[in-house]
N, C-alpha and C positions, 0 to 999 in steps of 0.2 A: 311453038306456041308458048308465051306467057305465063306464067302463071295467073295474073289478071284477067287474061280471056281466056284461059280454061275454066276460073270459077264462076265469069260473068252467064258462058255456055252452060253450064252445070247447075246453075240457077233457074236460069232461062229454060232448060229442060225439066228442071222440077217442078218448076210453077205452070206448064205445060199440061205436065203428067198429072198435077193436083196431087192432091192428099191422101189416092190411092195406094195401094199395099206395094206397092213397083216404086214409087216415089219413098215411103217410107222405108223401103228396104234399102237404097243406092241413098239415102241419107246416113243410114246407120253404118255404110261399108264406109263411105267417105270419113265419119266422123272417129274411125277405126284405126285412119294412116296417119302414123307420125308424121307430126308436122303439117301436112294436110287438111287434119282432123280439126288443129288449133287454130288456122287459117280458115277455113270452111266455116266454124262452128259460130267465129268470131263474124265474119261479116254478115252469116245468116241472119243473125237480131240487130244491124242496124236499120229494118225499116221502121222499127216502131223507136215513140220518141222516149228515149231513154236520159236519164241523168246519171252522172258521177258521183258515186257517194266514197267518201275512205271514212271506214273503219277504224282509227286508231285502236292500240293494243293500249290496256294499260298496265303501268304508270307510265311509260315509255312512248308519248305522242308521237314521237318521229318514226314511227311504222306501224303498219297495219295491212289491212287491206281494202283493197280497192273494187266495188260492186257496180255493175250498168243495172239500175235498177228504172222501170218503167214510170214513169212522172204522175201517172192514175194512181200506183202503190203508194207513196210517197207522202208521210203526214207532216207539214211542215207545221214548226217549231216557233212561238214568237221572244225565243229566249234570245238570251243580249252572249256574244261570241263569250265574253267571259264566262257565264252561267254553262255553258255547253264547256268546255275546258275544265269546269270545277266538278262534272258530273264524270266524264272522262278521266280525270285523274281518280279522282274515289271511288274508282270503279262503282258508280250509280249510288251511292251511301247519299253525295249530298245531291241536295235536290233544290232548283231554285223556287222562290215562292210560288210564279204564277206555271205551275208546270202543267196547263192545258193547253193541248195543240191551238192553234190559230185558226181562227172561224173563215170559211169561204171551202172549204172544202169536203 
């Protein structure tokens, strides 16, 4: 068997069993096995619709990290890509003038 159709079965079982104590129990074992646990955990949250966000580190923009964060949480920004870059680098010091999230949300 796959590993694809063990975790499609494994799913398929959980969402069966609901959100009972038997379901949350064989979630917590699964998410226990190496490797398993990182695969299992990962495909569990793509039904909800998520976006990509990366964190840069600063001063050092070329790494961070990278968050699936849900699109509901998500305050978006009407700053100009440079303005985010100048906040980023100074570690949050500078700040551009219009720094209020963007209305519609």
């Amino acid at each position: 068997m796959t590993p694809l159709v063990l975790l499609g079965l494994v799913g398929f079982l959980a969402s069966f069993v609901g959100s009972g104590p038997l379901a949350r129990l064989w979630d917590r074992m699964l998410t226990r096995i190496p490797g398993v646990g990182l695969v299992y955990g990962s495909t569990k949250s793509l039904g909800e619709d998520v976006a990509c966000v990366f964190a840069p580190h600063t001063p050092n923009r070329a790494s961070g990290f990278v968050h699936y964060v849900p699109k509901r949480d998500l305050i978006e920004l009407d700053w100009a890509v440079e303005d985010g870059l100048k906040v980023i680098v100074s570690g949050g010091v500078v700040q551009p003038p219009s720094g209020e999230p963007a209305t519609g949300r």
